[in-house]
DOTI-789993 format. One record per residue (C-alpha): residue in three letters; x, y, z. Coordinates in steps of 0.1 Angstrom, whole numbers, plus 5000, padded with zeros to 4 digits. Example, Ala and Ser with C-alpha at 12.3 -4.5 7.8 and 13.67 -1.06 7.14 Angstrom:
<pts>
ALA512349555078 SER513749895071 
</pts>
This chain:
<pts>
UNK464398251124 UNK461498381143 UNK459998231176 UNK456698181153 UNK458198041121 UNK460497821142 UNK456597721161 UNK455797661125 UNK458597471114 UNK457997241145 UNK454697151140 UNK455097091102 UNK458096851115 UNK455796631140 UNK453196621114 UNK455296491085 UNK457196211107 UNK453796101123 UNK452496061085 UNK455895911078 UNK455795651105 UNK452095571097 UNK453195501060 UNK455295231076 UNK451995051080 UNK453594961114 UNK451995241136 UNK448395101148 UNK447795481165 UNK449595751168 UNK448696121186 UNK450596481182 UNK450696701213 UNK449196951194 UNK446096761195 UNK444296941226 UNK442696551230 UNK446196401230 UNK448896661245 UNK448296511282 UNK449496131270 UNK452696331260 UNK453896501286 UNK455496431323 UNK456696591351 UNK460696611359 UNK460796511391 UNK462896791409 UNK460997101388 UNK457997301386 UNK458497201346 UNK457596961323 UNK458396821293 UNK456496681265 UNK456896431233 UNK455896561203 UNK454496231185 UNK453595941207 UNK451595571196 UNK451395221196 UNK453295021173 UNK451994721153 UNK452694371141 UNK455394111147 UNK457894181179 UNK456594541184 UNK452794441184 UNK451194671213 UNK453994811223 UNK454195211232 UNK456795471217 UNK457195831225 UNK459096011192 UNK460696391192 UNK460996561156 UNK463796791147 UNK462996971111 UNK466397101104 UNK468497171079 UNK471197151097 UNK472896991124 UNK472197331141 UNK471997281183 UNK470796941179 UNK473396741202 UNK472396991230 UNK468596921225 UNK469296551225 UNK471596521253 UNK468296701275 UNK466096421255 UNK468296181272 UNK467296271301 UNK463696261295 UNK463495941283 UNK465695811318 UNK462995961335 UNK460395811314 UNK461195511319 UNK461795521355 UNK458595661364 UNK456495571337 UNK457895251325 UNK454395131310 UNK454695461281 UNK458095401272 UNK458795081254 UNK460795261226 UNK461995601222 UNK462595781188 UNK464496081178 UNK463596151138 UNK465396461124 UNK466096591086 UNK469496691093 UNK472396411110 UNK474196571141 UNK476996541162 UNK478496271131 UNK481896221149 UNK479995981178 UNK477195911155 UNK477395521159 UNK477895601201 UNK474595821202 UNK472095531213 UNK475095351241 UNK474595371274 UNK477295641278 UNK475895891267 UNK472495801278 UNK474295821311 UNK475896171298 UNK472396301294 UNK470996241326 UNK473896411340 UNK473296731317 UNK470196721336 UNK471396601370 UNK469396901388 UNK466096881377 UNK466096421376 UNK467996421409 UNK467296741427 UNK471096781436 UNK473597021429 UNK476196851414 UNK476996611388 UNK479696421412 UNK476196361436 UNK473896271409 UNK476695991391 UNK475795791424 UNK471995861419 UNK471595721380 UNK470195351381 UNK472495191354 UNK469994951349 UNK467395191339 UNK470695371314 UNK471095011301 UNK467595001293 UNK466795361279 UNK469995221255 UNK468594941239 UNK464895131236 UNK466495431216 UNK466095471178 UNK467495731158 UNK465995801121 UNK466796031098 UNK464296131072 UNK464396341041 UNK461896541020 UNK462596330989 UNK462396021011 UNK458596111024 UNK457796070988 UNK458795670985 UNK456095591009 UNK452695371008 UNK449895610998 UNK447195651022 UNK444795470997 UNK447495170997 UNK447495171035 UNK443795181040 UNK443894831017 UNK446294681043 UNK444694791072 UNK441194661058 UNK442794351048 UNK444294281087 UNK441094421101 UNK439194191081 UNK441593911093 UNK441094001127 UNK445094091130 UNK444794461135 
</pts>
């Protein structure tokens, strides 16, 4: 596929899960960085790199236990498992770095794709292991050392455990966007918790 249609494809991605998480009516706010207003909340410096990386979908959560809270989201549109364990294993490492130098943005990390990937460790992807795994993929630009055998003594387990127990990993479908609240049944509850003084 094309560098442009693949652009395409991305952005049609971020846009459908941000309307999909909305429709959970538990999203109070929620930004894309391809709002030119928003794109800055979204993205951080690695720490040994002239690069940085961004988030496509970041927000606030709503309600209950995640009331306030912050979460940073990156959308895979595929249609297939495709390179996806790759891309993930580098969102690893963003997220350990995330929450080690920007703890206050990162109270929950999600990774929403259409496509399942790397199903032989599917139930492992959000353990400590291979959060730890990911960091190391990226033990260079986290650590700014050249190997991995220098950077295993660098990674802050506790920081691992917590990256861990913050990661979420939904799978949505394009039948499945369709079993959502409408916006018009949304607006309702909002006005109703608004009016209740709750939202």
């Amino acid at each position: 596929m094309p560098g442009e249609a693949l652009h395409q494809l991305g952005d049609d991605g971020a846009r459908r899960a941000k309307r999909w998480l909305e429709s959970t009516t538990r999203v109070k706010a929620a930004w894309l960085n391809t709002d030119p207003h928003s794109a800055g909340r979204l993205e951080f410096p690695w720490p040994h790199s002239e690069w940085s990386f961004s988030y496509d979908i970041g927000g606030i959560l709503h309600g209950d236990e995640f009331a306030g809270q912050m979460f940073l989201a990156e959308c895979k549109k595929y249609s297939s498992a495709g390179d996806q364990g790759t891309h993930y294993q580098s969102y690893l490492a963003k997220c350990y770095v995330t929450r080690r130098d920007h703890s206050r943005l990162a109270d929950h990390f999600m990774w929403m794709t259409w496509h399942p990937f790397l199903v032989g460790t599917w139930n492992q992807l959000c353990e400590a292991d291979k959060v730890r795994e990911g960091v190391l993929s990226e033990h260079k630009r986290v650590f700014g050392v050249d190997s991995e055998e220098e950077a295993k003594d660098l990674i802050d387990d506790a920081i691992v455990e917590e990256v861990a127990s913050r990661l979420w990993l939904l799978v949505l479908s394009d039948k499945q966007e369709k079993l959502v609240i409408t916006p018009q049944h949304r607006g309702l509850i909002i006005k109703h918790e608004i009016e209740a003084g709750t939202w």
